[in-house]
C-alpha positions as CSV (number, residue, x, y, z in Angstrom):
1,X,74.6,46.6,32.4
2,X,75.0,45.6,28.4
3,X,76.4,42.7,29.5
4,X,73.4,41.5,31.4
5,X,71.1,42.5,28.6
6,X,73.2,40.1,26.1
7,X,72.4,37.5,28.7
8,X,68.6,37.9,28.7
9,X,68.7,38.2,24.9
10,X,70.7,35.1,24.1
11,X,68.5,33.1,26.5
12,X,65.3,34.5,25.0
13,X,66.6,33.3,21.7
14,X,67.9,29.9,23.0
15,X,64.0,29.6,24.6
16,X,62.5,30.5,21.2
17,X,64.7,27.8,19.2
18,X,63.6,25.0,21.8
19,X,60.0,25.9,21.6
20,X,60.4,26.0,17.8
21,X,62.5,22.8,17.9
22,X,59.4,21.4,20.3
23,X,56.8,22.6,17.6
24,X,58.7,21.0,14.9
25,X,58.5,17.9,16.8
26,X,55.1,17.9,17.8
27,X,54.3,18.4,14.0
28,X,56.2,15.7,13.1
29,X,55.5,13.1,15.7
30,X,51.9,14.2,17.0
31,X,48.5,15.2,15.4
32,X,45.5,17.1,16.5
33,X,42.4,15.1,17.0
34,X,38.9,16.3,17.5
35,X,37.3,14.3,20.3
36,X,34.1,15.0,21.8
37,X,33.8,17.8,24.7
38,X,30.8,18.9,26.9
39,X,28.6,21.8,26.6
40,X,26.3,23.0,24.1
41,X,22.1,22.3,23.1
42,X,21.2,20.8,21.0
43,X,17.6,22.3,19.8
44,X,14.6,19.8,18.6
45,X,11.5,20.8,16.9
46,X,8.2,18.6,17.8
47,X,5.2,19.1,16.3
48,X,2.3,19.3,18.5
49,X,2.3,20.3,22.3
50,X,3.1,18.6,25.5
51,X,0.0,18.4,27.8
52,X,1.2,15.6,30.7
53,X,4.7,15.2,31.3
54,X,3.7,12.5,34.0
55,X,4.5,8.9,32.8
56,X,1.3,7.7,33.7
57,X,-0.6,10.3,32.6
58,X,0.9,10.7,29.3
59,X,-1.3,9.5,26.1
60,X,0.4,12.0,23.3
61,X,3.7,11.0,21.6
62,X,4.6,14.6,22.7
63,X,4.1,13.5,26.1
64,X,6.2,10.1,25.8
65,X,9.2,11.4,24.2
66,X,9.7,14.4,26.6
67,X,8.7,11.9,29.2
68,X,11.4,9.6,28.1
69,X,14.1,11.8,29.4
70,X,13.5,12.8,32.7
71,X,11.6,9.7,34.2
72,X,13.3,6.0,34.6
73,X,11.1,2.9,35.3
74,X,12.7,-0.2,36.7
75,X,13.2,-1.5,33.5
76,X,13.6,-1.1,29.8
77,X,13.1,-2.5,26.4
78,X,15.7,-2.6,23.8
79,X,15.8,-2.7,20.5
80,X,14.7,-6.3,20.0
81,X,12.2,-6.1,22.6
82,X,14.2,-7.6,25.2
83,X,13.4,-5.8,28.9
84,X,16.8,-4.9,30.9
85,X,17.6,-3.9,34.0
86,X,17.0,0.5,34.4
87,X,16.7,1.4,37.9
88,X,16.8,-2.2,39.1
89,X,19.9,-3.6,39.1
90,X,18.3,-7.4,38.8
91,X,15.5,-9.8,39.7
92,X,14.8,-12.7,40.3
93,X,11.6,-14.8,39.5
94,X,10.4,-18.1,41.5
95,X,9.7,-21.3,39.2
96,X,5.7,-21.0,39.4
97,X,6.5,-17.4,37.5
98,X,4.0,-15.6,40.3
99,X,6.5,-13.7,42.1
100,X,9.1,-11.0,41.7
101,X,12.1,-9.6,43.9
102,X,13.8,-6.3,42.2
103,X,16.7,-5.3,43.9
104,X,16.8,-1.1,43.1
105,X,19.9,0.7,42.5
106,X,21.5,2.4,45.7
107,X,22.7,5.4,44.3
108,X,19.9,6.7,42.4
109,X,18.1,10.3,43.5
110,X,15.4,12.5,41.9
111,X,15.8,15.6,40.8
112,X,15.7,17.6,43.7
113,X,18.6,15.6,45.5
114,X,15.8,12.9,47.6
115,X,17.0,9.6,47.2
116,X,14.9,7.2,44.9
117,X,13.6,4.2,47.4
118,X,11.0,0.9,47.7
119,X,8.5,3.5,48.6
120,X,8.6,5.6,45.5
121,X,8.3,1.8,43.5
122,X,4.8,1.0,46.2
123,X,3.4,4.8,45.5
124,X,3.8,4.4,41.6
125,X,2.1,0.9,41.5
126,X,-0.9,2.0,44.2
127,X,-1.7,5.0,41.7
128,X,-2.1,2.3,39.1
129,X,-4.4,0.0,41.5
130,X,-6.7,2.7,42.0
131,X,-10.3,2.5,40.6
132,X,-10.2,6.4,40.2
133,X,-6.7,6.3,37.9
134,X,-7.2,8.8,35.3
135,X,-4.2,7.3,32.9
136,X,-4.6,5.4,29.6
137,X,-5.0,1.1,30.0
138,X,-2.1,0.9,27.9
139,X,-0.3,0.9,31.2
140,X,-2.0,-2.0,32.4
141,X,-4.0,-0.5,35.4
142,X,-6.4,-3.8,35.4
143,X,-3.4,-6.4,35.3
144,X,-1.6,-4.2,38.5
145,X,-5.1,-4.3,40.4
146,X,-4.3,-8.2,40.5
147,X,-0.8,-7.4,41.4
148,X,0.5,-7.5,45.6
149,X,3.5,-5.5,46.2
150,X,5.3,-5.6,48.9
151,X,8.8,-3.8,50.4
152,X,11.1,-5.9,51.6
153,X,13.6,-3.1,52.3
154,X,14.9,0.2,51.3
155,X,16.1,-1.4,47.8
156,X,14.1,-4.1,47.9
157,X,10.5,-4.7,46.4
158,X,8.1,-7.9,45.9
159,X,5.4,-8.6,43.1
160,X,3.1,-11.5,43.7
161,X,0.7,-12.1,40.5
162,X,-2.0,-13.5,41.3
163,X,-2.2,-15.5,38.5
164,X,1.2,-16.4,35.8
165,X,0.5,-13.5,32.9
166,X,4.1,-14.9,32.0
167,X,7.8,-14.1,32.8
168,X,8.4,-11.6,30.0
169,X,4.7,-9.9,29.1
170,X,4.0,-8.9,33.2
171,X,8.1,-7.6,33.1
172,X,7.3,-5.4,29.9
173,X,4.7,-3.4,32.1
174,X,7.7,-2.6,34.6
175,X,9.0,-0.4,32.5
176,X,7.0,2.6,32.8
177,X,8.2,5.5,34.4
178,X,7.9,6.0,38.5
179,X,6.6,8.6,40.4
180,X,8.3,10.4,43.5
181,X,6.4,9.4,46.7
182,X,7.7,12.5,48.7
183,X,6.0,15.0,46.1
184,X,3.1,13.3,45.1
185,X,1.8,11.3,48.5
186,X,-1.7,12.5,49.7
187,X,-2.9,13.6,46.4
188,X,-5.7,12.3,45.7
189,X,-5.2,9.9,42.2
190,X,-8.6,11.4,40.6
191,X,-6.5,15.2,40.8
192,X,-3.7,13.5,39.3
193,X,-4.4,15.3,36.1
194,X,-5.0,18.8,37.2
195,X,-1.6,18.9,39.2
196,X,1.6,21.6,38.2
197,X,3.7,18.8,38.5
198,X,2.3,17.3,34.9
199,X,5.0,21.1,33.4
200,X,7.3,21.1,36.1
201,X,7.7,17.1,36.9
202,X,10.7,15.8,39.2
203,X,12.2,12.5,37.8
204,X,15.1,10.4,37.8
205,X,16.4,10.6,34.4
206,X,19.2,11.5,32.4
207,X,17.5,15.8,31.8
208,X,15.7,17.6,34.4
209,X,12.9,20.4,33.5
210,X,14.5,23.8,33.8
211,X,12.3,26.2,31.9
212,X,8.8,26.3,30.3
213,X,7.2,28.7,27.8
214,X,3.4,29.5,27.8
215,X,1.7,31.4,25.5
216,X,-2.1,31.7,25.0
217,X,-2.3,28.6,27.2
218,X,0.0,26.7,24.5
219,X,3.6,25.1,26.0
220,X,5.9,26.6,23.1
221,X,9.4,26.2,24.4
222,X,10.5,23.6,26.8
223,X,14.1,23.6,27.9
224,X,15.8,20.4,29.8
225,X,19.3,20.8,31.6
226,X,21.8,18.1,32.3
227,X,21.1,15.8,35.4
228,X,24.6,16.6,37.4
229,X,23.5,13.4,39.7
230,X,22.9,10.8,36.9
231,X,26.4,8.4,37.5
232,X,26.5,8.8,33.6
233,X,27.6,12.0,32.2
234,X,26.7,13.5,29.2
235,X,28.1,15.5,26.4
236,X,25.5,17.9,26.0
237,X,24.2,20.2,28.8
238,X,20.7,20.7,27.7
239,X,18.4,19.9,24.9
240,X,15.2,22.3,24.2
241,X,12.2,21.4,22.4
242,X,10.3,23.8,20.6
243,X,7.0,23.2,19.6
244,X,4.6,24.0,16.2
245,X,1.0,23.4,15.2
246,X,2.5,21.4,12.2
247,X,5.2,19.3,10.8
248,X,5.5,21.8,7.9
249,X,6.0,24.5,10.1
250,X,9.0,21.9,12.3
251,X,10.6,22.1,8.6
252,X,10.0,26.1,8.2
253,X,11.6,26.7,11.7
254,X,14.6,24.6,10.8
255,X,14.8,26.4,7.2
256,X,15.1,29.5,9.0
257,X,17.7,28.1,11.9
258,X,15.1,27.9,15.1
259,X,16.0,24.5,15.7
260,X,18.3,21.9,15.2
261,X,16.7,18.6,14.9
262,X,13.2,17.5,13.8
263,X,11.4,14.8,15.9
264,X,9.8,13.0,13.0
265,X,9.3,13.9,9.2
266,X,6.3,11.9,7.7
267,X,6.5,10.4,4.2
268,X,4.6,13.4,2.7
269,X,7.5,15.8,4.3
270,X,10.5,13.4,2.9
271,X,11.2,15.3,0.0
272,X,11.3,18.7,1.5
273,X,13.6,17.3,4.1
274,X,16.0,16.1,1.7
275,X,16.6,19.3,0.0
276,X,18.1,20.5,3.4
277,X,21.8,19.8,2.9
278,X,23.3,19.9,6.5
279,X,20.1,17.7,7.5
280,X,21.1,14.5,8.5
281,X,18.6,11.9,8.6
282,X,17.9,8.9,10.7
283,X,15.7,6.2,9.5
284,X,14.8,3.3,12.0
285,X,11.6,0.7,11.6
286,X,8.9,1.4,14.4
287,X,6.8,-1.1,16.7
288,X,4.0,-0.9,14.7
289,X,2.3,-2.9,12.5
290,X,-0.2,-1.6,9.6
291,X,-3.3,-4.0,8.4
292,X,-6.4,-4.6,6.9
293,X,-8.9,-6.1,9.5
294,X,-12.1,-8.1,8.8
295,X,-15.5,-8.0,10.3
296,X,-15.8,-11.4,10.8
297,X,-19.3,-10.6,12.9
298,X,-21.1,-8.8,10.4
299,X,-23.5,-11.7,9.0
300,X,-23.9,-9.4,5.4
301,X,-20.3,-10.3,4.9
302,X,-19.8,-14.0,4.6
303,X,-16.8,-13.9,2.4
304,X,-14.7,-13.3,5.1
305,X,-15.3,-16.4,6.6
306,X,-13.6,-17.9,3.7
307,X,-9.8,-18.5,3.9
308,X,-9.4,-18.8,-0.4
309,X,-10.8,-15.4,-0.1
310,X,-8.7,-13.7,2.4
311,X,-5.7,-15.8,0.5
312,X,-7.0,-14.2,-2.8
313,X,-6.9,-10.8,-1.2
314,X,-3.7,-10.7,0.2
315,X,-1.8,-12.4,-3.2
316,X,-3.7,-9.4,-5.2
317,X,-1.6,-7.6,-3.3
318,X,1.8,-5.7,-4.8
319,X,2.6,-4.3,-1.4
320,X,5.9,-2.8,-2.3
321,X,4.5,-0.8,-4.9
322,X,2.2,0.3,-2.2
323,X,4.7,1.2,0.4
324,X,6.9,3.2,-2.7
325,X,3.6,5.4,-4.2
326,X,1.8,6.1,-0.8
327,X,4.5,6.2,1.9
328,X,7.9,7.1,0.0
329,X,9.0,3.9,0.5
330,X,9.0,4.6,4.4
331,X,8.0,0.6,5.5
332,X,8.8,-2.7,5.2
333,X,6.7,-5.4,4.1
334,X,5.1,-7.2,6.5
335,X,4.9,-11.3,6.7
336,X,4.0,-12.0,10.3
337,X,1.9,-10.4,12.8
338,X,5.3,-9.4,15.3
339,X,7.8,-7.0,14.3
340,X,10.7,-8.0,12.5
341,X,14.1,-8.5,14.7
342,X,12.5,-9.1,17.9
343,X,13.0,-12.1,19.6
344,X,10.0,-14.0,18.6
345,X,10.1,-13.2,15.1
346,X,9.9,-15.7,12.7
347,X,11.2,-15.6,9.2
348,X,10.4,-18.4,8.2
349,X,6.8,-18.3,7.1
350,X,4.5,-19.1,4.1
351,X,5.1,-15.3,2.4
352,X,1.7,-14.3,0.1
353,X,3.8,-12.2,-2.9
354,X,2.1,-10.2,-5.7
355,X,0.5,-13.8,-8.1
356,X,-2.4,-12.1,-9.6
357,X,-3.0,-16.1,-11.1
358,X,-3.0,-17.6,-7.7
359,X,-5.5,-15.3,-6.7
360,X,-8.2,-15.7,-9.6
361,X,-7.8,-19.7,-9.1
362,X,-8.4,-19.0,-5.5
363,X,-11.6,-17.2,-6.2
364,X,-12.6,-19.4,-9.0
365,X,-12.2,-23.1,-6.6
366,X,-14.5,-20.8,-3.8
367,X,-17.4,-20.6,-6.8
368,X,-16.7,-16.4,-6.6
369,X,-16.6,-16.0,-11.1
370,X,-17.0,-12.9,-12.7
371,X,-19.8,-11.4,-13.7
372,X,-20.5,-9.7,-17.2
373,X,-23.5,-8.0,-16.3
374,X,-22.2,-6.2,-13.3
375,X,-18.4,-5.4,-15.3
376,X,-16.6,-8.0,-14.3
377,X,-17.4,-7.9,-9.8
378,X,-17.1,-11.7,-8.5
379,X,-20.2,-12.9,-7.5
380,X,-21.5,-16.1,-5.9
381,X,-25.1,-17.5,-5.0
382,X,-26.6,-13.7,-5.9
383,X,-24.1,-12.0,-3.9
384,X,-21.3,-9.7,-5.5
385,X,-17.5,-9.4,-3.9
386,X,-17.8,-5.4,-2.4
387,X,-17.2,-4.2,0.5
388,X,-17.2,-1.0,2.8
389,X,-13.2,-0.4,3.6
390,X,-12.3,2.2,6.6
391,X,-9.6,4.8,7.1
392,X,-8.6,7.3,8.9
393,X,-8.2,11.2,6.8
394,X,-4.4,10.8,7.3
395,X,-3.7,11.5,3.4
396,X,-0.9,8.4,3.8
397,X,-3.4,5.9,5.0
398,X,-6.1,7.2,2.6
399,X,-3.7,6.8,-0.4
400,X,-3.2,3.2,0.9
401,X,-6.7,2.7,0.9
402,X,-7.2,3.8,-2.4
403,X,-4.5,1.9,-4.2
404,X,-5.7,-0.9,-2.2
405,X,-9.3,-0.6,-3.8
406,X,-7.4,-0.3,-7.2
407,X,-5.3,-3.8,-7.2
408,X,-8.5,-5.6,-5.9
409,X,-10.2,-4.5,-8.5
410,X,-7.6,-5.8,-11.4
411,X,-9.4,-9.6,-10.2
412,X,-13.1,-8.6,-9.6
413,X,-13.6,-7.3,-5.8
414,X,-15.4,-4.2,-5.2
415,X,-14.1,-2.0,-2.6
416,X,-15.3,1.3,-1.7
417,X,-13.4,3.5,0.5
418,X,-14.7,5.4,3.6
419,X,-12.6,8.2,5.6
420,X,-12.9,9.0,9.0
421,X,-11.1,11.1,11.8
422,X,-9.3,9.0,13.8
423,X,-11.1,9.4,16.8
424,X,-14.2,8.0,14.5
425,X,-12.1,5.1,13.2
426,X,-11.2,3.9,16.7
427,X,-15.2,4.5,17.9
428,X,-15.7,2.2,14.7
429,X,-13.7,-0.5,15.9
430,X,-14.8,-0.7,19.3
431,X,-18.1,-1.1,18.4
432,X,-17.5,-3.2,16.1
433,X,-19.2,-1.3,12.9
434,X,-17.0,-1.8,10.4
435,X,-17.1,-4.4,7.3
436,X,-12.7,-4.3,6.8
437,X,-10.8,-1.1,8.4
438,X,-6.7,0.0,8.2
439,X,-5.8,0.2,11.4
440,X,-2.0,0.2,12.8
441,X,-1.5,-1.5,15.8
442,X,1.4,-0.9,18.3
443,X,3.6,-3.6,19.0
444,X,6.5,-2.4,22.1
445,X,8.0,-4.6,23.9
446,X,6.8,-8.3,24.7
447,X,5.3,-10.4,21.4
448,X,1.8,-11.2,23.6
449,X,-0.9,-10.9,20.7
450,X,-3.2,-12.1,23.2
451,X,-5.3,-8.5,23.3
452,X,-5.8,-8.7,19.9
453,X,-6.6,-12.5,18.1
454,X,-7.5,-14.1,21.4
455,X,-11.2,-15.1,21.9
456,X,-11.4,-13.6,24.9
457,X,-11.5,-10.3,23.2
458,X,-14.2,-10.7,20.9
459,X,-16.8,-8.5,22.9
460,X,-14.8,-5.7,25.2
461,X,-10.9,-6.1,24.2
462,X,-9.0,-5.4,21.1
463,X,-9.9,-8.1,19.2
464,X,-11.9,-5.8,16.8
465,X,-12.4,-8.5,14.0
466,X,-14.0,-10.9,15.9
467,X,-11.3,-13.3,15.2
468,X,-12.8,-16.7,16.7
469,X,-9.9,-19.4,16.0
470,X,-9.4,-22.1,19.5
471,X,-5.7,-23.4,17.6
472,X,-4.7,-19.7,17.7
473,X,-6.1,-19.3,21.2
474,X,-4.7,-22.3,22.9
475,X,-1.3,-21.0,21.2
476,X,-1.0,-17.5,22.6
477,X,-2.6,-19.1,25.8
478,X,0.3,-21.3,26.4
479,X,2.9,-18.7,25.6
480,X,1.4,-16.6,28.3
481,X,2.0,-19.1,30.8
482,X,5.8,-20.2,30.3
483,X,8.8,-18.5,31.8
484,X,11.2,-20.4,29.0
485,X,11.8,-17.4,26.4
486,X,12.9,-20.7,24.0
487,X,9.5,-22.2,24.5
488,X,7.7,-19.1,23.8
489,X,9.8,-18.3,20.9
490,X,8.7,-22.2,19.8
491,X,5.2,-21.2,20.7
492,X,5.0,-18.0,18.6
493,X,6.8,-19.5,15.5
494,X,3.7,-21.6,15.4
495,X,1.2,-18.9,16.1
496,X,2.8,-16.8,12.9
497,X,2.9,-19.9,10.4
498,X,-1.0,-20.7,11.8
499,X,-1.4,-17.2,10.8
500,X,0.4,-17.2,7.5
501,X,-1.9,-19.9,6.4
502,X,-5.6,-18.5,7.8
503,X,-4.8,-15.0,6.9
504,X,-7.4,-14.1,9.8
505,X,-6.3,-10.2,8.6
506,X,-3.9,-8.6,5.8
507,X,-0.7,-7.6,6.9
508,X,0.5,-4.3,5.1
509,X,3.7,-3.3,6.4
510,X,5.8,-1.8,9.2
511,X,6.5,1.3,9.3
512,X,9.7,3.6,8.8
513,X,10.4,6.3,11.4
514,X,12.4,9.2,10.7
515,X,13.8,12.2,12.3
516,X,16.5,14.8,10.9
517,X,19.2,16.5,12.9
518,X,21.6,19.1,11.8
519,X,25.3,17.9,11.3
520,X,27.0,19.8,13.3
521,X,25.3,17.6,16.5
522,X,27.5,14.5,16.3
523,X,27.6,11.0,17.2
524,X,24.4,10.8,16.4
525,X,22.9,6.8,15.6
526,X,19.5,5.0,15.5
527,X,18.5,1.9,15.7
528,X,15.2,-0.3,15.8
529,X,12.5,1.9,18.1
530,X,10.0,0.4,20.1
531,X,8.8,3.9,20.7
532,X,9.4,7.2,19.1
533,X,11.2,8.7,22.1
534,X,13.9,5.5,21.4
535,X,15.4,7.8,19.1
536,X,17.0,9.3,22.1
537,X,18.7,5.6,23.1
538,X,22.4,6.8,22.4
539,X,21.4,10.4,23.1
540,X,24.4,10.5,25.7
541,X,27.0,10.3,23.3
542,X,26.0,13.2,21.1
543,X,27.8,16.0,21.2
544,X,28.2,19.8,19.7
545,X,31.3,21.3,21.6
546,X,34.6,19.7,20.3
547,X,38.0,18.7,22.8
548,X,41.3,18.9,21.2
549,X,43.8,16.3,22.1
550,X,47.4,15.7,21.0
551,X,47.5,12.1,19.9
552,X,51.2,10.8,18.7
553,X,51.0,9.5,15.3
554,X,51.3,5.7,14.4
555,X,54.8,5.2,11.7
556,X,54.2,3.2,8.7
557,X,56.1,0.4,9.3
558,X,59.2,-0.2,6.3
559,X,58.7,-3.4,4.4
């Protein structure tokens, strides 16, 4: 009996001294690395509410971003504007640039386990087609109406333009988000707005909808769960979006540990955000472009006609000191009317910096000379140098308008500043009653300025300045029509140099985006957005809940 018990207890103390000599091994030889695991939420706080999570219903940046993650369109845009294959796998596009052949991916499925097909692709686009569509024009509803589609097969689907809006400009409108035909099919388009699928949609993307919070009719709490069919997995298993009337109150819930991220911190919120110390945050330039526009209609406002005038305007100009006082410093300078690293950009233009001289000679060789009697205002054949210039309240853009007014009148102009809501400023500009307005265009995807300097647009588009120049016309005409991304590139280098010397508007800046998330969400990056929701490009390799791995340790090699 003692005997067998000095057995067991010599062979528990030969198991301990191998596990020990094991550990001492390991120790030596291996390390513990943290690797990424899955599981966990991460939290994000949006100010404002969702109202339409339907991609072609959805007007609100709310909307877009939330809309970003559960629907896919055929395509997508990166970061320098380029459209790549989403849920088609290719196409291909015949040598007259009229017609289209996607091929769709085969092992794609909505939500609720129905596979995504041609038919989903031919509901989407007859939505769109329909003169009772309720969504915004951004989506193009008027260029589809001139658009045949056709399935060829399951996974197969035609486009056939009826006339060539160009290779890359029609395959920027593919990228919207489509719509499941088996849900949605019978409802009539004009109900398209008052439907429950706008809170509890069905997509294909990478999050499904999995809860909603109402109170007093006001979405507060929207929570997302991991789509187990997407081929790609992710990290995390769901991501929640809380929602407040205010971007102060975003940074008050994230003071107090609500959330976890913040979808965007304006310039007036920087320094607030950067007293958080576990705030990362992520700054990335946005497809926009800020401006000063002319009235070049108004016929009490004939300076504007005059390029040494607009030249004089824009040389007054210390932009940078602009962009530092009124925006933080959140934008870049702007030099051409695209956005800088896209495709078509071109760097290599006629660049108006801060000459305060050049300016007054400007003014002087136009006959526009001071004036002693009315303290120093330009004046020429009884008329003084003033004008009317528009904003919207937004305290950022106001501030711009006002320091604006203050550099122009170091050299004589007379600018007096007029604030609207934005709702105001757009009616403004759409009817056209405005003497010079800040406006800040959006600029996703393909280059095309044709909506807004082509002359085509004077009366109904978005050419709101009345900009009535044939070179810069025929230009943007011919880039429209080629399918060679090298001859458009050729083509718009030409438009932005033509540009750089008319100065048909004053280009400001483009703007900085920036969000903040916590740093114990990792992997977190951001690049160039085209869109605010872009800020969720890498979102499948963030992460909360660590994996531990042992990894064997690499020796120093001896000299």
């Amino acid at each position: 009996m003692f005997r067998y018990i000095r057995w067991q207890v010599l062979l528990i103390i030969l198991g301990v001294a191998l596990v020990g000599i094991l550990l001492a091994y390991l120790a030596m030889n291996y390390t513990t690395v943290r690797r990424p695991g899955r599981g966990g939420t991460y939290v994000e706080g949006i100010a404002g509410a969702p109202h339409y999570l339907n991609p072609l219903l959805s007007s609100s940046q709310v909307d877009r971003d939330i809309c970003s993650l559960i629907f896919r369109g055929l395509t997508r845009l990166n970061e320098h504007g380029e459209v790549e294959p989403d849920l088609a796998t290719r196409w291909e596009v015949t040598l007259d640039g009229l017609t289209y052949t996607f091929y769709l991916r085969p092992d794609i499925y909505w939500h609720d386990g129905t596979p995504f097909t041609a038919a989903d692709v031919l509901f989407t686009i007859d939505l769109l087609q329909s003169s009772d569509f309720p969504g915004p024009s951004d989506l193009g509803s008027e260029i589809w109406k001139a658009v045949t589609v056709e399935k060829l097969d399951r996974y197969r689907v035609r486009f056939t333009l009826s006339e060539p809006y160009s290779y890359a400009p029609f395959l920027s409108y593919t990228t919207m988000g489509l719509l499941p035909a088996h849900l949605l099919k019978g409802v009539p388009v004009a109900n398209l707005s008052d439907m429950k699928f706008n809170l509890s949609p069905v997509g294909t993307g990478p999050f499904q909808m999995e809860e909603v919070k109402v109170e007093d009719g006001i979405v507060t709490t929207m929570v997302l769960k991991q789509n187990t069919r997407d081929s790609k997995r992710l990290h995390l298993d769901r991501v929640q979006f809380r929602f407040y009337p205010s971007y102060k109150e975003v940074l008050d819930a994230y003071e107090v540990g609500e959330v976890e991220g913040i979808a965007k911190i304006p310039p007036s919120s920087l320094e607030r955000a950067r007293s958080f110390s576990k705030l990362n945050l992520f700054s990335a330039q946005i497809a926009e472009l800020g401006m000063v526009l002319f009235n070049f209609s108004n016929p009490d406002l004939p300076f504007f006609q005059e390029q040494e005038v607009r030249q004089a305007l824009l040389y007054t100009l210390d932009r940078r000191r602009i962009i530092d006082a009124a925006l933080d410093g959140q934008a870049l300078v702007a030099h051409t009317p695209l956005i800088p690293g896209t495709w078509a950009y071109n760097d290599d233009v006629m660049r108006y910096d801060l000459d305060l001289e050049a300016a007054g000679a400007l003014l002087d060789e136009a006959g526009w000379v001071r004036s002693a009697e009315e303290n120093g205002v330009r004046h020429k054949d009884g008329k003084s140098l003033k004008f009317t210039l528009l904003t919207s309240s937004d305290p950022e853009r106001v501030r711009v308008a006002q320091m604006l007014s203050q550099q122009w009148a170091a050299i004589g102009i007379t600018t007096t500043v007029e604030t609207a809501l934005p709702l105001d400023v757009q009616d403004a500009l759409d009817k056209r009653d405005f003497e010079a307005a800040i406006v800040h265009l959006a600029l996703p995807g393909d280059p095309d300025p044709y909506p807004f300097w082509h002359q085509t647009q004077i009366e109904e588009g978005q050419n709101y300045s009345g900009l009535d120049h044939r070179r810069i016309s025929e230009i943007i005409e011919w880039a429209r029509v080629k399918t060679s991304q090298e001859r458009r590139r050729d083509l718009y280098h030409e438009f932005q140099n033509v540009f750089a010397q008319e100065v048909p508007a004053l280009l400001l800046y483009v703007p900085v985006y920036t969000c903040g998330v916590d740093d114990h969400i990792h992997d977190v990056q951001i690049s160039p957005l085209m869109y605010s929701s872009d800020r969720f490009r890498t979102i499948s390799d963030w992460w909360v809940v660590p994996h531990y791995v042992f990894v064997k340790e690499t020796k120093p090699s001896n000299p």
